[in-house]
ROGUMI-941429 format. One record per residue (C-alpha): residue in one letter; residue number from 1; x, y, z. Coordinates in Angstrom, 3 decimals, decimal comma, always signed. Example, Ala and Ser with C-alpha at 12.3 -4.5 7.8 and 13.67 -1.06 7.14 Angstrom:
<tikols>
TIKOL;A;1;+12,300;-4,500;+7,800 .
TIKOL;S;2;+13,670;-1,060;+7,140 .
</tikols>
This chain:
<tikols>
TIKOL;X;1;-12,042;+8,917;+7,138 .
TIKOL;X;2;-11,079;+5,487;+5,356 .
TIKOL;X;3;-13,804;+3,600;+4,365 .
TIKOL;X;4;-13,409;-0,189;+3,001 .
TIKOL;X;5;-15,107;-1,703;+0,107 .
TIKOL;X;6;-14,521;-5,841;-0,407 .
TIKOL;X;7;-13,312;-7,535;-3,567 .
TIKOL;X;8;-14,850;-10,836;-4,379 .
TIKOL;X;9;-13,665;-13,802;-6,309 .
TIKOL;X;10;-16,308;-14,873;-8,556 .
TIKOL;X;11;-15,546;-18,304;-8,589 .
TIKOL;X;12;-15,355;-18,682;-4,603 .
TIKOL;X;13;-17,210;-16,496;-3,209 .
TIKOL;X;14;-14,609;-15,615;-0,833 .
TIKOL;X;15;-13,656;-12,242;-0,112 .
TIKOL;X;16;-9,914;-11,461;-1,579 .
TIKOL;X;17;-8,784;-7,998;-0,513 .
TIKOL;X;18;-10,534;-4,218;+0,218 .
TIKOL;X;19;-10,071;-1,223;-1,372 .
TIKOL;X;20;-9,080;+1,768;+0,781 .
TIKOL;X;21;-11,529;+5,048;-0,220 .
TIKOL;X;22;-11,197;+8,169;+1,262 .
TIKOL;X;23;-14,074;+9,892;+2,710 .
TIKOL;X;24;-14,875;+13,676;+4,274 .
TIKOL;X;25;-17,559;+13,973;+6,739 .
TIKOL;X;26;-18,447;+17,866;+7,111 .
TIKOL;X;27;-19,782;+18,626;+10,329 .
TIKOL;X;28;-22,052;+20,505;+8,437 .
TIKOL;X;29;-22,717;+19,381;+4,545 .
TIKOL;X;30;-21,936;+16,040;+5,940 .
TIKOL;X;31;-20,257;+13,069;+3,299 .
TIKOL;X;32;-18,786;+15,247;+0,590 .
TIKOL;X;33;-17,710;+13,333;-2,216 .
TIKOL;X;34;-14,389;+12,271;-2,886 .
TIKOL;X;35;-15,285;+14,039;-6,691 .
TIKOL;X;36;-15,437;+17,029;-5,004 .
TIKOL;X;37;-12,407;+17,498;-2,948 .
TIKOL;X;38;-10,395;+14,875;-4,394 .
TIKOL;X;39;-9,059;+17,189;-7,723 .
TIKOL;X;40;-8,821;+20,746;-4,950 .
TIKOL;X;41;-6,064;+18,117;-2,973 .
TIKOL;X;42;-4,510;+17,638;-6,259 .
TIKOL;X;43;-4,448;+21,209;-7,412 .
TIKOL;X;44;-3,514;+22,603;-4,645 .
TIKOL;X;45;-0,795;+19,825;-3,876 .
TIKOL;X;46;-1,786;+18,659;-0,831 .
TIKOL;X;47;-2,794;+15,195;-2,462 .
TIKOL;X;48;+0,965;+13,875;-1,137 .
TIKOL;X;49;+0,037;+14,862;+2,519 .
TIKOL;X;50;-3,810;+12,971;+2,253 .
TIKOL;X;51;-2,225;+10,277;-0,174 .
TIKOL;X;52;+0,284;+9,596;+2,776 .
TIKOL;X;53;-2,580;+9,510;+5,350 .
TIKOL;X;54;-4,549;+7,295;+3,776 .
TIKOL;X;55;-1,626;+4,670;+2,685 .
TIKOL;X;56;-0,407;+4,691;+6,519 .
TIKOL;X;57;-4,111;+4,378;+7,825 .
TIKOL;X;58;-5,442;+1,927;+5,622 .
TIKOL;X;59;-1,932;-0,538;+6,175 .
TIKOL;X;60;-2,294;-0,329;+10,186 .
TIKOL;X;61;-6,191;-1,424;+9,389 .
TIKOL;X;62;-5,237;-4,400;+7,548 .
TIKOL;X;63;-2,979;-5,869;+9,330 .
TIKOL;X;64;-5,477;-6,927;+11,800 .
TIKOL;X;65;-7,646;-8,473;+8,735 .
TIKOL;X;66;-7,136;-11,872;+8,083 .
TIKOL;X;67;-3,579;-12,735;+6,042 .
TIKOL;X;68;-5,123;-13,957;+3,056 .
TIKOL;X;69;-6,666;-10,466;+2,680 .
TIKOL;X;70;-4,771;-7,950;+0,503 .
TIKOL;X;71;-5,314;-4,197;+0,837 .
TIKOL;X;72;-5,445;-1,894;-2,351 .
TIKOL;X;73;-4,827;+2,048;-2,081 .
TIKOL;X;74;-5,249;+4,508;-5,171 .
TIKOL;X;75;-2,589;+6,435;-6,099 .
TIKOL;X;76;-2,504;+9,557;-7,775 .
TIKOL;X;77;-0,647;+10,830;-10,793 .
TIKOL;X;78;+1,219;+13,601;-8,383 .
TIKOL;X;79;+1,918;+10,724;-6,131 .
TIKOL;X;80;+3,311;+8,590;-8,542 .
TIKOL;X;81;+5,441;+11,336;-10,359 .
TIKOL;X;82;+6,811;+12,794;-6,670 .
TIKOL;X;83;+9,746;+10,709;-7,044 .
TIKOL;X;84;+9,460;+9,127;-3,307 .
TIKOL;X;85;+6,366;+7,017;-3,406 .
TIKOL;X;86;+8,672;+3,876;-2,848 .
TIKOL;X;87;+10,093;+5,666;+0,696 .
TIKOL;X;88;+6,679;+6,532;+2,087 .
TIKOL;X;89;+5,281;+2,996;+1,001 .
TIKOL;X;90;+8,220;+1,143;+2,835 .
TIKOL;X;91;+7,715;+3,583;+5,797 .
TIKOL;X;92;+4,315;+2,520;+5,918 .
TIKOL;X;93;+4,614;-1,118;+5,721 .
TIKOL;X;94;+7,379;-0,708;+8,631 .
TIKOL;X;95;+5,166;+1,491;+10,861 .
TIKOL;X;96;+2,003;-0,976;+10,822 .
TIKOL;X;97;+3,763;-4,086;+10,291 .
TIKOL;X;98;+1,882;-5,236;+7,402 .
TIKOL;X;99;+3,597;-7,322;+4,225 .
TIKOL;X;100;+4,709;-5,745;+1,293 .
TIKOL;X;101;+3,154;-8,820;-0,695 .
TIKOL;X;102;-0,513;-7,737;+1,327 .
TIKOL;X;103;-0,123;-4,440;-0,520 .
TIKOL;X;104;-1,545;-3,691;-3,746 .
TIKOL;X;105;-1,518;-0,177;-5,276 .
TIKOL;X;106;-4,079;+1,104;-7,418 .
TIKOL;X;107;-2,894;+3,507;-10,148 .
TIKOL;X;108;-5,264;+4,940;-13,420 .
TIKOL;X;109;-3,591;+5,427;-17,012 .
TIKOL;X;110;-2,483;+9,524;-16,304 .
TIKOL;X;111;+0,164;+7,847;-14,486 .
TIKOL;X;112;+1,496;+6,304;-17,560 .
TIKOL;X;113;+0,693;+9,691;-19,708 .
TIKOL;X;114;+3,140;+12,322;-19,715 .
TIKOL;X;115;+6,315;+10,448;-18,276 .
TIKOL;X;116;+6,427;+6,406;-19,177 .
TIKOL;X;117;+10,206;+6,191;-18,422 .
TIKOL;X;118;+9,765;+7,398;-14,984 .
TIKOL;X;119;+6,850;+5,825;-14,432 .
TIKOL;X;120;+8,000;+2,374;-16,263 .
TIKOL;X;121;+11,075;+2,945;-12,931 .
TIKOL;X;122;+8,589;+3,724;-9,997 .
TIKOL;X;123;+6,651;+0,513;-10,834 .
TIKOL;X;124;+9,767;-1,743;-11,345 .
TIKOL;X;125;+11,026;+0,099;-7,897 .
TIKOL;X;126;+7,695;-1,088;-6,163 .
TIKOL;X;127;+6,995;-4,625;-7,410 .
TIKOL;X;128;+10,907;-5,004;-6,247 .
TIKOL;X;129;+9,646;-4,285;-2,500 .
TIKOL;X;130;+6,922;-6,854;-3,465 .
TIKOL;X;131;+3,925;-4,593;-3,653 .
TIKOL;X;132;+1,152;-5,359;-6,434 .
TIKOL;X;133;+0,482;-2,907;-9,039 .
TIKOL;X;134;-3,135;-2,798;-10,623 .
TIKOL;X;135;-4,361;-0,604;-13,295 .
TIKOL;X;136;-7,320;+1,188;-12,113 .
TIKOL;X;137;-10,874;+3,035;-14,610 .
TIKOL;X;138;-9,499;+0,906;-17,505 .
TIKOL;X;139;-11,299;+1,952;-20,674 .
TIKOL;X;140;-12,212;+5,351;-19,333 .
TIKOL;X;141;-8,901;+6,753;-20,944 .
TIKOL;X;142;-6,733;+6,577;-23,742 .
TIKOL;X;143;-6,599;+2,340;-22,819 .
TIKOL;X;144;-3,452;+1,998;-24,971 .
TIKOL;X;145;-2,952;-1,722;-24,924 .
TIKOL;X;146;+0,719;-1,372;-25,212 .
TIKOL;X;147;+0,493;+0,146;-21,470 .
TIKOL;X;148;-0,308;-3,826;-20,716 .
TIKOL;X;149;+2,937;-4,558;-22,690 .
TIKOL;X;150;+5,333;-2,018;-21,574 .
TIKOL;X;151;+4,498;-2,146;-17,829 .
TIKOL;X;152;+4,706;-4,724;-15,205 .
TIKOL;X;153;+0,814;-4,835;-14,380 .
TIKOL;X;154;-0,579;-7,274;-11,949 .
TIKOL;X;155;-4,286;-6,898;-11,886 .
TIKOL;X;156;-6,729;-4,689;-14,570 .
TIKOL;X;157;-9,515;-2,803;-13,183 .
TIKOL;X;158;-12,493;-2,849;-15,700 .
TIKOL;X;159;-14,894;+0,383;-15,415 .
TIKOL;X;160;-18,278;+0,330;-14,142 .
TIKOL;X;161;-19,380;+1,265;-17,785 .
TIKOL;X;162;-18,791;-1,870;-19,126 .
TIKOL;X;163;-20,386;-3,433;-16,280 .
TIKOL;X;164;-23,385;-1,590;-15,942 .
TIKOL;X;165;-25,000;-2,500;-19,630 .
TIKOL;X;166;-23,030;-5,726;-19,753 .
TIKOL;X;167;-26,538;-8,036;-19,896 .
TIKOL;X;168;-27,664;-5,818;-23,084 .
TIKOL;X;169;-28,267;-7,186;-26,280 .
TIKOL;X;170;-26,400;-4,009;-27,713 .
TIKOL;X;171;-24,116;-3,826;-24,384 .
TIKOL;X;172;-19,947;-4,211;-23,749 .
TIKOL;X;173;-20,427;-7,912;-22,414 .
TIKOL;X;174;-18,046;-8,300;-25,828 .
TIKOL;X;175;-15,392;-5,551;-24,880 .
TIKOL;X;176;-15,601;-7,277;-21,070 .
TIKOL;X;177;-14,636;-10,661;-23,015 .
TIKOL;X;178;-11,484;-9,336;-25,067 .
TIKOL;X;179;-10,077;-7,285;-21,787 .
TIKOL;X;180;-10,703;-10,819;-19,337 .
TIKOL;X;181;-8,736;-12,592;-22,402 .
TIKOL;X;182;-5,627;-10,045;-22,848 .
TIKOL;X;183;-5,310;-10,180;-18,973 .
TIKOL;X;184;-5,388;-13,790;-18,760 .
TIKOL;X;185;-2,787;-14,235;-21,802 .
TIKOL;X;186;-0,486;-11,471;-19,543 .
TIKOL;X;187;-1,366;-13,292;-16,648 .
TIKOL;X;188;-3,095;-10,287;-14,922 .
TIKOL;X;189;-6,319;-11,174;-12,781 .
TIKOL;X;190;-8,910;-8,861;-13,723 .
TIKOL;X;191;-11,731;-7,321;-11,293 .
TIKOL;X;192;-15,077;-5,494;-12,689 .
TIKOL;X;193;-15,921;-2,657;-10,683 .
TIKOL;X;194;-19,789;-1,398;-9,854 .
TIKOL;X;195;-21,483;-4,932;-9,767 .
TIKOL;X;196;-25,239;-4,092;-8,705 .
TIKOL;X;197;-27,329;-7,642;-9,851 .
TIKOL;X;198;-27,354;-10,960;-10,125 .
TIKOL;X;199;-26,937;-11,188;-13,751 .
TIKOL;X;200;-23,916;-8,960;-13,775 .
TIKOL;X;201;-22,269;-10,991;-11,675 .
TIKOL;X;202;-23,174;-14,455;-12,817 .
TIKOL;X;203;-22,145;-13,079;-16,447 .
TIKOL;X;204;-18,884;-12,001;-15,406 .
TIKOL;X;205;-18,458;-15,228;-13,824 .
TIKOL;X;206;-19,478;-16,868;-17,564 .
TIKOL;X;207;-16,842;-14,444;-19,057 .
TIKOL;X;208;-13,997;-14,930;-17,088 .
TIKOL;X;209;-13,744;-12,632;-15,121 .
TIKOL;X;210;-11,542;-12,913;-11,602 .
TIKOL;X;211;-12,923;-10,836;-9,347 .
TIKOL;X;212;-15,830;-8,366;-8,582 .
TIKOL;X;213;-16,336;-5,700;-6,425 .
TIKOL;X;214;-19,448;-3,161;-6,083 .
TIKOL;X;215;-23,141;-3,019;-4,019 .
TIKOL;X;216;-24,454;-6,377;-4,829 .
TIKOL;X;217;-22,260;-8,007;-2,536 .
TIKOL;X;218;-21,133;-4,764;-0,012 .
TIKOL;X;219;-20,881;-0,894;-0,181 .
TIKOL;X;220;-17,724;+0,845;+1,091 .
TIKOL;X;221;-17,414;+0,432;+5,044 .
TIKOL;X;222;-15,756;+2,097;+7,995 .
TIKOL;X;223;-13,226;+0,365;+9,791 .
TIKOL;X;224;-15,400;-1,353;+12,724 .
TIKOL;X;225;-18,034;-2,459;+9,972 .
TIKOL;X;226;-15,335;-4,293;+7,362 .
TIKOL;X;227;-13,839;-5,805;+10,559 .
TIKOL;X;228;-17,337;-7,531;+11,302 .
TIKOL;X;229;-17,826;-8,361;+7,884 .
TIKOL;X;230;-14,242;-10,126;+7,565 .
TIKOL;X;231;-15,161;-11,801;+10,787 .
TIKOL;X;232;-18,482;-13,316;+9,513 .
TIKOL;X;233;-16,987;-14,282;+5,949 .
TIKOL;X;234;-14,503;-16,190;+7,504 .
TIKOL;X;235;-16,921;-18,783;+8,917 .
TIKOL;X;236;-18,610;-19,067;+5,628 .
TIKOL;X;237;-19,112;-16,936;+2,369 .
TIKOL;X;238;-22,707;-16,927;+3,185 .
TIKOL;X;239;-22,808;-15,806;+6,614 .
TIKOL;X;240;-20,702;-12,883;+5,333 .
TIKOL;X;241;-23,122;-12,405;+2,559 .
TIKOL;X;242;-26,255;-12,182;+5,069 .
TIKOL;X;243;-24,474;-10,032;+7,580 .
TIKOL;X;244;-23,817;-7,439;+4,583 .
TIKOL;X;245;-27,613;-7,488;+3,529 .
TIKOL;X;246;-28,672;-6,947;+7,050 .
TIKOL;X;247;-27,021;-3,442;+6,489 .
TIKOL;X;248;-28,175;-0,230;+3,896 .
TIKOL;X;249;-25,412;+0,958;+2,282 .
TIKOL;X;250;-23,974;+4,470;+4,058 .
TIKOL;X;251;-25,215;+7,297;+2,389 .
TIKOL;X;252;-23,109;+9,166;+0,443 .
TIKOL;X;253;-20,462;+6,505;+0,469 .
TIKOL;X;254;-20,543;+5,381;-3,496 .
</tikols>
């Protein structure tokens, strides 16, 4: 299944775009997480085939969302490297109708690892078709800031551990401040992942931060929920707000 989870501007309130996340739901074990099965796809090489799924799923979902809201889909290294990313993203855009400019991909730095030339290619291919490139986990990796140089980035992800102790006296709140900055001088929005309180969110507001997604504001949805909750945000950021606190988050569905 595809579930949905919102991004939020932090200076609005108004909900930007939704992350596609693949889910299982075992008729048996029940929501397996994506951890788990996730890395066998990639192993085993049938990432391509789910990657695919997923891309073409999620793009004939949004179209029916409102046209101000972009999608974003993660892609995976084995993806990226397969040499016809560009073909099946076109294809997918044609088959559901939805615009290339609505379309934001979501990639983490292994891309960028073992081949930059081909790499460096693929993401001048793709922001040629119009599609949004994002740089997914950053900090979790090697974080080489000449990646933000070298390649033609349009958003930075930040990690949920720099968000999570980001109101500590000891906590990243400083390394959250120099990231917001190098995006904004690159002019790359920037979106903290994992936002839980208040206090993260009104300090990531205070820092400069674009955007933040995460369980204070909405947990990843199905389809027929992030429909209703696009619905209700468009007559106001708070009746969106209430309609998501009215639900639990799913189970199983971080």
């Amino acid at each position: 299944e595809v579930y949905y989870q919102p991004c939020v501007d932090l200076r609005s309130n108004e909900i930007t775009g939704c992350e596609a996340l693949v889910r299982w739901r075992h008729p048996v074990r029940g929501m397996i997480s994506p951890a788990e099965f996730v890395p066998i796809a990639e192993e085993t090489g049938l990432i391509n085939q789910l990657g695919e799924w997923v891309l073409m799923t999620a793009c004939k979902e949004a179209v029916n969302w409102p046209d101000q809201i972009r999608l974003a889909v993660n892609v995976s290294p084995i993806q990226f490297r397969s040499g016809t990313l560009a073909l099946k993203v076109i294809a997918a855009l044609a088959a559901s109708g939805l615009s290339a400019g609505r379309l934001e991909l979501e990639i983490t730095e292994a891309v960028l690892i073992r081949d930059d030339e081909t790499a460096l290619a693929a993401m001048h291919q793709l922001r040629a078709i119009g599609i949004r490139i994002a740089l997914d986990d950053f900090g979790t990796g090697y974080s080489s800031l000449s990646y933000l140089k070298r390649f033609p980035f349009d958003k930075i992800k930040i990690d949920r551990c720099f968000v999570t102790d980001i109101a500590d006296p000891q906590g990243s709140a400083g390394i959250v401040e120099a990231v917001v900055n190098i995006a904004a001088e690159r002019s790359m929005t920037t979106t903290a992942e994992g936002v839980e309180t208040a206090q993260q969110q009104q300090l990531l507001r205070e820092l400069g931060c674009s955007e933040m997604q995460g369980y204070l504001f909405s947990a990843p949805k199905p389809a027929a929920q992030i429909r209703e909750l696009l619905a209700g945000h468009r007559q106001g950021p708070a009746a969106g707000a209430a309609a998501t606190r009215r639900r639990k988050p799913v189970a199983g569905a971080a």
